[in-house]
C-alpha positions as CSV (number, residue, x, y, z in Angstrom):
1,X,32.4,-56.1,-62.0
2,X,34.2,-57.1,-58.7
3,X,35.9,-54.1,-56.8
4,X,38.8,-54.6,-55.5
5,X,39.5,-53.1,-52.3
6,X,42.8,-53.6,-51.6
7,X,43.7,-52.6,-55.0
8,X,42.1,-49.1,-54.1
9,X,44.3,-49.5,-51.0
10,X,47.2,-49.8,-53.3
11,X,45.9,-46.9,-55.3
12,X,45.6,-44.3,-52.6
13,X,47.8,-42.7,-50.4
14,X,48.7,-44.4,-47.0
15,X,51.0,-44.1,-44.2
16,X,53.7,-45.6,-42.3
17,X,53.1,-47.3,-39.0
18,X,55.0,-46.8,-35.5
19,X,56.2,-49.9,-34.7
20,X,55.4,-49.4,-30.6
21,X,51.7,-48.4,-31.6
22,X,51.4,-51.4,-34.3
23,X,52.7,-53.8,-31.4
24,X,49.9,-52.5,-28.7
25,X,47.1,-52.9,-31.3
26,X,48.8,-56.6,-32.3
27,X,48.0,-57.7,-28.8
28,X,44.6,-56.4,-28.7
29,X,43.3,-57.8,-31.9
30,X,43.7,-62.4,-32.7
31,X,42.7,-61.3,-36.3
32,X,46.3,-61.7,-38.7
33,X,44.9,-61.0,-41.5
34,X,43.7,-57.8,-40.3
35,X,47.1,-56.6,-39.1
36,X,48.6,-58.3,-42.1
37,X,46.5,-55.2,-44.2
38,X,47.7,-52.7,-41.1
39,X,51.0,-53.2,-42.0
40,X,51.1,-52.7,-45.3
41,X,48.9,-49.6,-45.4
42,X,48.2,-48.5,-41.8
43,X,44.1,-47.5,-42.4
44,X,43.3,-44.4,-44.5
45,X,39.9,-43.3,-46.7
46,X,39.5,-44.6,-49.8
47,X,36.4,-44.0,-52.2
48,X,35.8,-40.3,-51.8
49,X,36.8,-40.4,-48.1
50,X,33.5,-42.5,-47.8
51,X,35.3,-45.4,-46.3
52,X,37.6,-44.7,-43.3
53,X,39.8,-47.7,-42.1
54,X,41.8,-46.8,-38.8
55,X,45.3,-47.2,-37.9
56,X,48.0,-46.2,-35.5
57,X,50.1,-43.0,-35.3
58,X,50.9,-40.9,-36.9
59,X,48.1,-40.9,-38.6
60,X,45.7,-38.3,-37.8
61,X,43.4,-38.7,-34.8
62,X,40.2,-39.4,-37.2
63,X,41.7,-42.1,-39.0
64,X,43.3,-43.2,-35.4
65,X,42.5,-46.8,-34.1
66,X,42.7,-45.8,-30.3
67,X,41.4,-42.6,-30.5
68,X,37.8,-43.6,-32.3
69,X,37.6,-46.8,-30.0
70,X,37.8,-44.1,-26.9
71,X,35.3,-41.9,-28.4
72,X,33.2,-45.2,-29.4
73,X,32.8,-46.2,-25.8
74,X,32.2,-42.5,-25.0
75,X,29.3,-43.1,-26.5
76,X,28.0,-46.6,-27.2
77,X,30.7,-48.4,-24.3
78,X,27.2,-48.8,-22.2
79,X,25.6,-50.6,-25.2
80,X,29.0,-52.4,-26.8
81,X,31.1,-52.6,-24.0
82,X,34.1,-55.4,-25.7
83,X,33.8,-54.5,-29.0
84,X,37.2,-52.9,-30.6
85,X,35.8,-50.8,-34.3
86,X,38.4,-50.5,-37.2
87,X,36.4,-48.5,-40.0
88,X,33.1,-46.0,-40.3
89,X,31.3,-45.6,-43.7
90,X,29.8,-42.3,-44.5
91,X,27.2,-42.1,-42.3
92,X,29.3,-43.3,-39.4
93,X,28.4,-46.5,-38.9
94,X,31.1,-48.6,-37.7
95,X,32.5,-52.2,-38.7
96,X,33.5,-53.4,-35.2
97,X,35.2,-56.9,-34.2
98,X,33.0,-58.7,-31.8
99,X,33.6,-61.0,-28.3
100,X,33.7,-63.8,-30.7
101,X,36.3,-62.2,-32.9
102,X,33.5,-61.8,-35.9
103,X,33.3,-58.5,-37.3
104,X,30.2,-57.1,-36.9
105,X,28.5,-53.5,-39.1
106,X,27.1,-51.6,-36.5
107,X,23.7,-49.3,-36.9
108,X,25.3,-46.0,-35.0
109,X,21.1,-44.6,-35.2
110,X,19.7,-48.8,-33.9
111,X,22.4,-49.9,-32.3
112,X,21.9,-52.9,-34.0
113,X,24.6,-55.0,-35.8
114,X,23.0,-55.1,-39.1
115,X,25.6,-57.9,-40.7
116,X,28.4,-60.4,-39.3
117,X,31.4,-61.6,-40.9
118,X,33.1,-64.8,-40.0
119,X,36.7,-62.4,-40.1
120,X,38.5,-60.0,-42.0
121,X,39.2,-61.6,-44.7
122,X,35.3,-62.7,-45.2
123,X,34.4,-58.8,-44.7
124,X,36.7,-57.9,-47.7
125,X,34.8,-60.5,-49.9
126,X,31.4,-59.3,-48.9
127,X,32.6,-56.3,-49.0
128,X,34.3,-56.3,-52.5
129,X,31.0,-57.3,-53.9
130,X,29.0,-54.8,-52.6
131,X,30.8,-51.7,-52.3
132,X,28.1,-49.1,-52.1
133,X,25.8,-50.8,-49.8
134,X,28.6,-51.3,-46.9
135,X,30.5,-47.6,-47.8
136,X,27.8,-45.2,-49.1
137,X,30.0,-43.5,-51.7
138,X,27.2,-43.0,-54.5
139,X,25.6,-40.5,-51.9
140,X,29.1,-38.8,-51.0
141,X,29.8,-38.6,-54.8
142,X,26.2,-37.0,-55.0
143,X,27.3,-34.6,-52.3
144,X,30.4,-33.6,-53.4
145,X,29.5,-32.9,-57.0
146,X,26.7,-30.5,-54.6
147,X,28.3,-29.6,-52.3
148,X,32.0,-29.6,-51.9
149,X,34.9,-32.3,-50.0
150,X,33.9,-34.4,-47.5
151,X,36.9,-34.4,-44.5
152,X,37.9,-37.5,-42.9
153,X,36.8,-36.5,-40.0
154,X,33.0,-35.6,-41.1
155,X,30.6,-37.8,-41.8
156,X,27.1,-37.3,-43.7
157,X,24.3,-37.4,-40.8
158,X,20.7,-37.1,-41.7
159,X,18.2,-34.1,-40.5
160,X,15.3,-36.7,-39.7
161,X,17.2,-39.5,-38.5
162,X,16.8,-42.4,-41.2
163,X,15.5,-44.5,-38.3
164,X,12.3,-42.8,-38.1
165,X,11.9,-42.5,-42.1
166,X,14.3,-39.7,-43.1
167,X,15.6,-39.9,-46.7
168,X,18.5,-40.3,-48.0
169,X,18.2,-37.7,-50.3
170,X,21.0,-34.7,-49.8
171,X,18.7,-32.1,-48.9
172,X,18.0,-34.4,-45.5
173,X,21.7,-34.5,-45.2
174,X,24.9,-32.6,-43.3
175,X,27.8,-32.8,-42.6
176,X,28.9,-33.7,-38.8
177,X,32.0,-33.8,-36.9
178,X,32.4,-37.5,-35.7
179,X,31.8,-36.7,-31.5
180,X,28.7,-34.4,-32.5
181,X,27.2,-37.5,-34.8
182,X,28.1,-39.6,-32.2
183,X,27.0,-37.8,-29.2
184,X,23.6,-37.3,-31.3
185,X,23.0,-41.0,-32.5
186,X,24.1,-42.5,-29.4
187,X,21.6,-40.4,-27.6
188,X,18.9,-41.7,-30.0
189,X,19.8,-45.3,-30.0
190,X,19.2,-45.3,-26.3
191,X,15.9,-45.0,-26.4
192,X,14.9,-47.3,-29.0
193,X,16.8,-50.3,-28.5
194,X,15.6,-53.7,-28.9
195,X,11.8,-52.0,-29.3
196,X,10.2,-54.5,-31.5
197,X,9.5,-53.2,-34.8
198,X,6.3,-51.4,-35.2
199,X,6.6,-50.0,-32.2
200,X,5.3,-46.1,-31.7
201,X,7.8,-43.9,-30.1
202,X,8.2,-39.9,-29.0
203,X,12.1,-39.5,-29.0
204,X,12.9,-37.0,-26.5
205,X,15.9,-34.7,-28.0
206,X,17.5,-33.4,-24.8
């Protein structure tokens, strides 16, 4: 069966939008059809909180447009240095328009984009009929049921990173604030980038 995911927008609780804010992020971003969905729900989590979308004030900072693409370029600006993200899925990986206005699903642990999509309305077909793959939220259902409420603002962030063969089985996993995942996996993508496959690595952990 197709999910639907703006019907699960419709479904869930979202904000109103400041006008000011939704105007600065207008003239940042050529996609319509992405502030099109802005304006009618303004981001929010959806799917056990496993799927973030970002939006603008007065929505809290996590599920804050401006505020993740500042602590995105904290982080990853020397790798991705003109790319504006818009959503995370549970592990903090982050769906990211590109130079070329294509939306790209960033590896936060490669800093590889592991899929493109031609624009927003694409990456809600592609992502409608994969759900799980692009959000995660069979693994946060597993957690939860364990463990307890995943927060917006956490994500789940393996123990032995997945890159170098951890599982994805929840005793590998915890939670982490979004900067501590970020200033963790950013550190770690540095080293290996563009390494061809194969390649044997010591990763140096500070």
């Amino acid at each position: 069966m197709q999910f639907d995911l703006i019907k699960e927008f419709e479904n869930s609780h979202f904000s109103k939008y400041d006008e000011d804010e939704m105007n600065k992020l207008s003239k940042r971003l050529f996609d319509r059809s992405y502030i099109k969905f802005l304006k009618k729900f303004n981001g929010g989590s959806i799917l056990e909180n496993s799927l973030n979308f970002y939006g603008v004030l007065p929505n809290p900072l996590e599920l804050e447009f401006f505020y993740n693409n500042h602590l995105f370029s904290k982080y990853y600006g020397d790798l991705f240095p003109n790319v504006l993200v818009f959503a995370e899925d549970i592990f903090g990986n982050q769906f990211a328009f590109l130079e070329n206005n294509k939306i790209g699903f960033i590896n936060i642990e490669t800093a590889c984009i592991d899929n493109t999509f031609e624009n927003f309305e694409y990456f809600i077909s592609k992502f409608s009929s994969s759900p799980d793959y692009f959000s995660g939220f069979s693994i946060a259902n597993k957690w939860i049921a364990k463990n307890g409420e995943i927060h917006p603002s956490q994500r789940l962030s393996p123990i032995k990173p997945f890159v170098i063969g951890g599982s994805y089985d929840l005793e590998n996993l915890h939670l982490l604030e979004k900067e501590s995942l970020f200033a963790f996996t950013s550190f770690l993508a540095k080293q290996i980038k563009d390494l061809p496959d194969g390649t044997n690595i010591t990763l140096s952990l500070g």
